[in-house]
C-alpha positions in Angstrom: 1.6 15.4 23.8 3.0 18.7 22.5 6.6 17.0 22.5 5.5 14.0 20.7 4.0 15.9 17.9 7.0 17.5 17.5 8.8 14.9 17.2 6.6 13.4 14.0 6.8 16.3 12.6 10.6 16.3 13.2 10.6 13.2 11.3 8.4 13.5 8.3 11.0 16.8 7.7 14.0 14.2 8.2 12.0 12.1 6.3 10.8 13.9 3.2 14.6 15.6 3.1 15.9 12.4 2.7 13.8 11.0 0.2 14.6 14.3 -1.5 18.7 13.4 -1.3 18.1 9.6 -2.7 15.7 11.3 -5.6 18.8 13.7 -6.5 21.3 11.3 -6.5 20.0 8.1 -7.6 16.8 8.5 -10.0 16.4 6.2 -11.8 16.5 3.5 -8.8 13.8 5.6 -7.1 11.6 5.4 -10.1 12.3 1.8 -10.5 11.3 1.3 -6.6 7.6 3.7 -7.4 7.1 1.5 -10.1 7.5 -1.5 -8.2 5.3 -0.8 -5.4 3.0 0.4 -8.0 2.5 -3.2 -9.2 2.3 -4.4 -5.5 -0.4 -2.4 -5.1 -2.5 -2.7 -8.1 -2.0 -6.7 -7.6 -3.1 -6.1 -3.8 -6.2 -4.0 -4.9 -7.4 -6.7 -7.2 -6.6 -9.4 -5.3 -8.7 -8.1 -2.5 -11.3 -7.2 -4.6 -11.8 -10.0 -6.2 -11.8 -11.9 -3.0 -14.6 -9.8 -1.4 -16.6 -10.6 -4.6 -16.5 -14.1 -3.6 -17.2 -13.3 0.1 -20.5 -11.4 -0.8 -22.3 -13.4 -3.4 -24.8 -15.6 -2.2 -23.7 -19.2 -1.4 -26.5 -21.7 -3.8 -28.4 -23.6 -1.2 -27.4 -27.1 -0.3 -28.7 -29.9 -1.9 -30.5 -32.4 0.3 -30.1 -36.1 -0.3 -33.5 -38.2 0.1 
């Protein structure tokens, strides 16, 4: 367990370093890519709550035909 640990740890460093290279040398693509997912996730967000607004209000009962 102890090794496995280390290793995530070992890569959210590699991780985070790298992101940290990209940042310095291209900028304005990273921002670009933030922005981007940004969007996604708003739209995502609204999407699914708007879809468990419909899931939780109260169906109208059925109509019976005489």
């Amino acid at each position: 367990m102890l090794k496995s640990f280390g290793i995530l740890i070992g890569g959210v460093f590699i991780g985070a370093v790298g992101v940290e290279v990209v940042r310095k040398k291209y900028p304005e693509s990273l921002e670009k890519l933030y922005a981007k997912s940004c969007e996604t996730a708003s739209g995502a967000k609204e999407a699914f709550k708007k879809g468990y607004s419909n899931a939780v209000q109260p169906k109208p009962p059925a109509q019976a035909s005489a």
